[in-house]
C-alpha positions in Angstrom: 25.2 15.7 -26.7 25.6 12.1 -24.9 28.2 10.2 -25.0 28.6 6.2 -25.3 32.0 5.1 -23.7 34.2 2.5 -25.6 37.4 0.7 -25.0 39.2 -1.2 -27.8 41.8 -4.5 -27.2 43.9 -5.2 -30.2 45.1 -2.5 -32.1 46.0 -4.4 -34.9 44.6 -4.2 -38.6 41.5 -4.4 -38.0 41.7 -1.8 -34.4 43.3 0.7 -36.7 40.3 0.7 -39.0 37.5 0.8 -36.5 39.7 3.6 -35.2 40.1 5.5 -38.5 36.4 5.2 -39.2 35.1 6.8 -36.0 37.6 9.4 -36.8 36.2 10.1 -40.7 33.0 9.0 -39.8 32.2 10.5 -36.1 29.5 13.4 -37.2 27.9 11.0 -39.5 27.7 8.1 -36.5 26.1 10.7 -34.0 23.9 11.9 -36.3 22.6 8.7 -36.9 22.9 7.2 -33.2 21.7 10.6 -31.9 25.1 10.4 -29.4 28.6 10.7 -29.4 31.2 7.8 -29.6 33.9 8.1 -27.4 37.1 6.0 -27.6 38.5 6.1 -24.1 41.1 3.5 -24.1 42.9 1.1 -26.5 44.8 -2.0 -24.7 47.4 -3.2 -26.5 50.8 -4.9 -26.7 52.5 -3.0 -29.1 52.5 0.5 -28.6 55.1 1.3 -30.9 54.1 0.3 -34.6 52.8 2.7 -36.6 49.0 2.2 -37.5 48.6 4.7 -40.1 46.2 6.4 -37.9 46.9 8.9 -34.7 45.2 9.0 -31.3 46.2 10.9 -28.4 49.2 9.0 -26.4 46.8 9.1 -23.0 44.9 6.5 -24.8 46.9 3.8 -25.2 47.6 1.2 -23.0 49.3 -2.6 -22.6 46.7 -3.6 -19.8 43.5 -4.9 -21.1 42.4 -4.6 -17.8 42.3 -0.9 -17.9 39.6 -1.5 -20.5 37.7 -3.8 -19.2 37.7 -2.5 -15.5 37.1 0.9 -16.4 33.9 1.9 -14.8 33.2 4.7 -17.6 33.2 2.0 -20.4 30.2 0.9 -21.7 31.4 -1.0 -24.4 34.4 -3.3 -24.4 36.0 -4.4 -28.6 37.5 -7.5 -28.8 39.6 -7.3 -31.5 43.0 -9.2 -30.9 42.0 -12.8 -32.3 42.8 -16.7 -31.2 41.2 -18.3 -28.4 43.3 -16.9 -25.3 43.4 -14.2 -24.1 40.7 -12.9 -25.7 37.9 -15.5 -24.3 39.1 -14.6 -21.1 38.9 -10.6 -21.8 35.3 -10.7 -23.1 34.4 -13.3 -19.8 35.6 -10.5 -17.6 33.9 -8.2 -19.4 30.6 -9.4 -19.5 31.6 -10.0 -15.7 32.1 -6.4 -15.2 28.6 -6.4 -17.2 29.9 -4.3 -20.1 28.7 -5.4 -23.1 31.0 -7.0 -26.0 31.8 -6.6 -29.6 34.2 -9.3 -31.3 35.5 -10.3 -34.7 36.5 -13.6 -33.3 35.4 -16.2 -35.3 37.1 -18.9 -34.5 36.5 -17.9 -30.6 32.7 -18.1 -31.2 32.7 -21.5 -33.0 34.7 -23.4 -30.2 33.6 -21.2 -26.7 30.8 -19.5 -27.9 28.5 -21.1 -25.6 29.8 -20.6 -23.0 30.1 -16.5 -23.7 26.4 -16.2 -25.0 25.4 -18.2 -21.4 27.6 -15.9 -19.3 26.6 -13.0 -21.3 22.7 -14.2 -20.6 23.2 -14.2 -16.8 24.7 -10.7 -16.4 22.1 -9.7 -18.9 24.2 -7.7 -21.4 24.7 -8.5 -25.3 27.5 -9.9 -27.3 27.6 -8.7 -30.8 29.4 -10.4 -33.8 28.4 -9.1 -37.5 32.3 -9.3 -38.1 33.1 -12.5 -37.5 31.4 -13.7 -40.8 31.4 -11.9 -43.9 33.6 -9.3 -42.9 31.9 -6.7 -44.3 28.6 -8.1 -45.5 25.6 -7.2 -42.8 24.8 -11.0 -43.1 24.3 -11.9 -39.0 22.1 -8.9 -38.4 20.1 -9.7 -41.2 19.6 -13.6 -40.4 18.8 -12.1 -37.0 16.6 -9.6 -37.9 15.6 -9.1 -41.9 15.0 -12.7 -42.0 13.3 -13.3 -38.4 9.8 -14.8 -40.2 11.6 -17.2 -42.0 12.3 -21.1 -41.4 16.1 -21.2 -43.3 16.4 -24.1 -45.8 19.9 -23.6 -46.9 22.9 -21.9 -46.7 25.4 -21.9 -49.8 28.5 -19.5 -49.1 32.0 -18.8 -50.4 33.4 -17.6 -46.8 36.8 -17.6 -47.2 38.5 -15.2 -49.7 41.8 -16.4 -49.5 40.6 -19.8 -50.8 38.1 -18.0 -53.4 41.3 -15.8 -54.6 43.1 -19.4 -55.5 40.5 -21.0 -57.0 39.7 -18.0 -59.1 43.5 -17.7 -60.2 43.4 -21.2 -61.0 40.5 -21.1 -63.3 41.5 -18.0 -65.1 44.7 -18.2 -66.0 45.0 -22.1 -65.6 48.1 -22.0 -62.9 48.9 -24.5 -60.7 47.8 -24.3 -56.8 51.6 -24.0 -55.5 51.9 -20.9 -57.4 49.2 -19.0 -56.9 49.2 -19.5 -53.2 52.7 -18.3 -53.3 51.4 -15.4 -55.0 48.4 -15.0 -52.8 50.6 -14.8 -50.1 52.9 -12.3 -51.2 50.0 -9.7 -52.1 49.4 -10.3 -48.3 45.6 -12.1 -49.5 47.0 -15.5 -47.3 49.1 -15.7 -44.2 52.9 -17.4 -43.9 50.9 -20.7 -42.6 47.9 -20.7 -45.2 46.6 -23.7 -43.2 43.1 -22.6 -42.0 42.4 -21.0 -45.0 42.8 -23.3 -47.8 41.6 -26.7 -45.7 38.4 -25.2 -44.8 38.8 -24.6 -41.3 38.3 -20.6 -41.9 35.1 -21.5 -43.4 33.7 -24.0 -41.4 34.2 -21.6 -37.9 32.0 -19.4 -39.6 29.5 -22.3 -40.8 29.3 -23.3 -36.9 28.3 -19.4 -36.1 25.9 -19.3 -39.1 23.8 -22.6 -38.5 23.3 -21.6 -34.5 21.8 -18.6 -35.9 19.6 -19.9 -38.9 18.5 -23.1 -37.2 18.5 -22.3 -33.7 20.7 -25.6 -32.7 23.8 -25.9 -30.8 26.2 -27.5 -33.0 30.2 -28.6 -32.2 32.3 -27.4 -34.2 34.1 -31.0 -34.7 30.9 -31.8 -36.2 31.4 -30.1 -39.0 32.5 -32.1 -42.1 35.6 -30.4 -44.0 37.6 -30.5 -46.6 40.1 -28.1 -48.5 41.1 -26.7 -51.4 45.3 -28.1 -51.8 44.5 -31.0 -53.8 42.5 -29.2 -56.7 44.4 -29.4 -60.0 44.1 -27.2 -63.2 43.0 -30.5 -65.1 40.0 -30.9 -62.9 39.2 -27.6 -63.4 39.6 -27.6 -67.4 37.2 -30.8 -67.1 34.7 -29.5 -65.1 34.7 -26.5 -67.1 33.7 -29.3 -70.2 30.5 -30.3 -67.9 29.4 -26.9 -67.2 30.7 -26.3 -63.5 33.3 -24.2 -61.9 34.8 -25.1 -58.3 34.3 -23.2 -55.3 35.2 -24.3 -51.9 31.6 -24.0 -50.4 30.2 -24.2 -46.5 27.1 -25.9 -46.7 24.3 -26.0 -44.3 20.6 -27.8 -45.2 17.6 -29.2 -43.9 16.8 -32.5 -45.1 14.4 -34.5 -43.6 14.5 -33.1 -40.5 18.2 -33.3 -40.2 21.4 -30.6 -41.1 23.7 -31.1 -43.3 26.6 -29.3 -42.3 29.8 -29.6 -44.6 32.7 -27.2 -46.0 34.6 -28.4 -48.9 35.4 -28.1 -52.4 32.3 -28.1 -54.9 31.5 -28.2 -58.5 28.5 -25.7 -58.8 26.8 -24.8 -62.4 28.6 -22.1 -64.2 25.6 -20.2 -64.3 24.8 -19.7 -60.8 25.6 -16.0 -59.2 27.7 -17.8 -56.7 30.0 -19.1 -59.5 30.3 -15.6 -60.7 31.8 -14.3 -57.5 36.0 -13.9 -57.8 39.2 -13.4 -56.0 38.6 -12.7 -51.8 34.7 -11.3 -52.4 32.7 -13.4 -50.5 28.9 -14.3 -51.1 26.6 -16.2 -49.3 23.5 -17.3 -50.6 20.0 -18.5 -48.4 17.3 -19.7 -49.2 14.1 -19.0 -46.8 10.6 -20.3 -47.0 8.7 -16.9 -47.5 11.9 -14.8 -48.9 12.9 -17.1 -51.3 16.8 -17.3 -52.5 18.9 -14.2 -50.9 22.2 -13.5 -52.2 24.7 -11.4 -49.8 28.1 -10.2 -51.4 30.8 -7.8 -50.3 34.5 -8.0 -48.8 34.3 -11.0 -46.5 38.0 -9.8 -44.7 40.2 -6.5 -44.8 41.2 -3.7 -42.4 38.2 -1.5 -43.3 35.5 -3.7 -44.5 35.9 -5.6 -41.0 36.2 -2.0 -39.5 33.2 -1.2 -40.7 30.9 -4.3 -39.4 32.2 -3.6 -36.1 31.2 0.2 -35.6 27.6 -1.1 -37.1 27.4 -3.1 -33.9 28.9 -0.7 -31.7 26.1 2.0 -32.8 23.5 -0.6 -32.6 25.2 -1.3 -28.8 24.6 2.3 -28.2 21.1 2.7 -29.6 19.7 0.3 -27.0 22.0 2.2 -24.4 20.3 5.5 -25.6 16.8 4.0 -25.4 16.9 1.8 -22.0 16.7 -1.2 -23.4 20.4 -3.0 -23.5 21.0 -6.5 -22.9 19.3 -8.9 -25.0 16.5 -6.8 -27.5 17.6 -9.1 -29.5 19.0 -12.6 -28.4 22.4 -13.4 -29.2 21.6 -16.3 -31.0 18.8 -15.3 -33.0 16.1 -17.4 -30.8 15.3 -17.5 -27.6 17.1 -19.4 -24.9 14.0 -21.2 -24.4 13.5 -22.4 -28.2 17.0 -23.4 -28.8 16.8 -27.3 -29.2 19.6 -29.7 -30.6 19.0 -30.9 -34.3 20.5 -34.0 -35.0 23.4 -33.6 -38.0 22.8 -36.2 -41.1 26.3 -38.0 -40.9 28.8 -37.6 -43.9 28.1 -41.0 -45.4 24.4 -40.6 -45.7 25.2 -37.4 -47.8 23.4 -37.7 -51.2 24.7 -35.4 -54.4 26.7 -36.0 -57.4 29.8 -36.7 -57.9 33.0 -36.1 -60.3 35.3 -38.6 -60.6 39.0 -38.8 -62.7 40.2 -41.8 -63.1 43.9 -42.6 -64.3 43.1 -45.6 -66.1 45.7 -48.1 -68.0 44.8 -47.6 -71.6 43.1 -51.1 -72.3 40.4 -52.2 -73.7 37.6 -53.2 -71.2 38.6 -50.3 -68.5 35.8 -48.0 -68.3 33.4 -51.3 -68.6 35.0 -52.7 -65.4 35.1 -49.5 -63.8 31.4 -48.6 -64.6 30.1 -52.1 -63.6 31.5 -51.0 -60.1 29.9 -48.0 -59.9 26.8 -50.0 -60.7 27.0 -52.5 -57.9 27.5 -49.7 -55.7 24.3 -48.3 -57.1 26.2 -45.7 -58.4 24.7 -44.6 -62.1 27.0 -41.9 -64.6 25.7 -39.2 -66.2 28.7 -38.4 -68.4 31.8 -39.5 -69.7 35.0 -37.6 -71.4 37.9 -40.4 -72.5 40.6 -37.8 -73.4 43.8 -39.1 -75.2 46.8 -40.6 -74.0 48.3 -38.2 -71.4 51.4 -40.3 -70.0 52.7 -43.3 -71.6 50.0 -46.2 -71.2 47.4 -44.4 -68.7 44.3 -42.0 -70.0 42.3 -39.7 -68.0 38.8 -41.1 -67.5 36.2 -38.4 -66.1 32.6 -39.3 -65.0 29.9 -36.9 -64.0 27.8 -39.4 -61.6 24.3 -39.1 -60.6 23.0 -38.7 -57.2 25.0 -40.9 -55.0 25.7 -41.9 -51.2 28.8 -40.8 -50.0 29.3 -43.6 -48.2 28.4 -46.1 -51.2 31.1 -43.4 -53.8 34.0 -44.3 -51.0 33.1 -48.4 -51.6 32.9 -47.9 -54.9 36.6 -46.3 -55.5 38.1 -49.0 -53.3 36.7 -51.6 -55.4 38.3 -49.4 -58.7 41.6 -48.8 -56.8 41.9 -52.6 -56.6 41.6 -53.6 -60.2 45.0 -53.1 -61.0 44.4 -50.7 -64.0 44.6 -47.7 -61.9 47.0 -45.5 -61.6 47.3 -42.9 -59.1 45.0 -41.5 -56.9 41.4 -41.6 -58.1 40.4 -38.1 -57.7 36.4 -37.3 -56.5 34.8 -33.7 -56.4 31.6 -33.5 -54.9 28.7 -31.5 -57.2 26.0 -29.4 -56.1 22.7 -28.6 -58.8 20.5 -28.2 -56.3 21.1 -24.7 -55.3 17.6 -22.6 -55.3 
């Protein structure tokens, strides 16, 4: 039988689950690829921790460059994370024109440019499925399952860490600080939680996503984003009231010709599938003009999940090696070089949606008058009102559902409030999503 050739760098969590699944899985992956998979060298710092999974000492090594320079290696796994050294192990690489398999999300979405460009001249491919959605076959299928379709929008939970919080939050009605504690000692969020709950997780992953489902460069800076730290259980209980639960969503839309690309936290209607989906699943949901609405759920992170998207590409790798037709069947980016054009990006404050709003209000008579006139001036309109009872001595929770607004006019509008003198606190605003077939 033939064989396909691999080296692995990073022989971390998610190394040690590609490894264990060729292991369990190798008759089933050659009867399907029609070859065998052959693991001939895993680079490494560490040689010394235990995996949970054995492989012949001659294997390992610390030098990447035993990997990458070995002549017999077809296929080179990126799998140690960050920015450097891994950008410069895959640019070698594809140098050595050996083609590439990462998880690296956050790689893709600052560098990925310039990888995809370098991978184009020495005419080999650069496959990704796992750096969004872990699990989820979500990149091959915008490639491929959804090739005759113009995207309209993406809607997707893409950080599980975050969804786990939010979820714990609405459930059992704890406060953030706790259940990220929590979070982080069931090893669901890191020591530094940072990129996880303030969206940056997410919106690395939005970048990748809106190359491939609008066929645009975009910078990552770009990208608007917010997080999840500032989300209390009241605003939860209240939103609950109006029908919505929170989710911190990456969004990315068509409208009028421009893309709306934002990552932040978002009151969606309690009925939609994407507010059923708990703790660290992650879902993403697209819309496409002949398709319809798609929904794609599984484990977005997680040793074999993760494991799992990477063999995928490494037997779809192998499959072009097997038929003679590697580097570029499919391009990188889901279009061709020649069709990729920039799309400008609708800026923040043109952003049009509705909005919740808490105000701490003195309790006075004339309060919500003044603070609705404001709104009005600002050609802001409210759809809702709950006045709840006195909460601390002389100050009442005042919650509005708004209409459609302008993010820029909603900003005016609470400095105007702020400045009345009868508010207490920081106003807090949460923006809403209806509009999600």
């Amino acid at each position: 039988m033939k064989e396909i050739k691999v080296g692995l760098i990073g022989f971390g969590t998610v190394g040690a689950g590609v490894v264990k699944i060729l292991q369990k899985n190798s008759k089933l992956i050659e009867a399907r690829m029609g070859a065998k998979v052959v693991l001939k060298r895993i680079a490494d710092i560490d040689l010394k921790t235990d995996r949970g999974v054995k492989v012949k000492p001659g294997l390992l090594t610390q030098s990447a460059d035993e990997v990458i320079h070995d002549p017999e290696i077809a296929i080179v796994m990126e799998l140690i994370g960050g920015i450097e050294p891994a950008k410069t192990f895959i640019l070698r690489a594809i140098q050595n024109r050996k083609h590439v398999v990462t998880a690296n999300k956050a790689l893709l979405a600052l560098h990925g440019d310039e990888i995809f460009k370098m991978a184009q001249r020495y005419g080999v491919d650069v496959n990704f499925e796992a750096s969004v959605g872990g699990g989820i076959p979500l990149i091959r299928s915008i490639k491929e399952g959804l090739v005759a379709n113009r995207i309209q929008s993406i809607f997707g939970i893409l950080n599980g860490t975050s969804n786990y919080i939010l979820t714990k939050m609405t459930d059992e009605g704890k406060a953030f600080k706790d259940v990220l504690r929590e979070a982080q000692e069931k090893g669901y969020a890191e020591a530094d939680p940072t990129y996880d709950i303030e969206g940056i997780d997410a919106a690395h992953k939005l970048s990748i996503l809106i190359r491939l489902a609008f066929g645009t460069p975009i910078r990552f800076k770009d990208v608007f984003i917010g997080g999840i730290s500032e989300i209390t259980p009241l605003d939860i209980q209240f939103g609950k009231e109006f029908g919505y639960r929170i989710k911190l969503l990456a969004i990315a839309k068509i409208d009028n010709g421009k893309i709306e690309a934002r990552v932040h936290p978002t009151m969606i209607p309690e009925e939609h599938l994407l507010s059923t989906v708990g703790g660290v699943f992650n879902a993403i949901y697209i819309k496409g003009d002949a398709v319809g609405p798609t929904l794609f759920y599984g484990q977005g992170a997680g040793q074999m999940p993760t494991g799992s998207a990477v063999v995928g590409d490494l037997v779809e790798l192998g499959r072009n090696l097997l038929a003679g037709v590697e580097g570029r069947r499919v391009p990188s980016l889901s279009y061709q070089d020649s069709a990729i054009e920039k799309v400008s990006l609708k800026k923040m404050d043109d952003v049009v949606m509705p909005f919740y709003m808490r105000f701490s209000a003195l309790d006075r008579p004339g309060v919500l008058s003044k603070i609705s006139g404001i709104l009005g001036k600002n050609g802001i309109s409210i759809s809702a009102v709950i006045q709840k009872g006195r909460q601390v001595h002389g100050a009442v929770p005042v919650v509005m559902m708004t209409h459609e607004a302008r993010e820029k006019s909603v900003h005016q509008a609470l400095r105007e409030i702020e400045r009345l003198g009868v508010i207490l606190g920081k106003t807090v605003f949460i923006r809403v999503e209806n509009e999600l077939e």
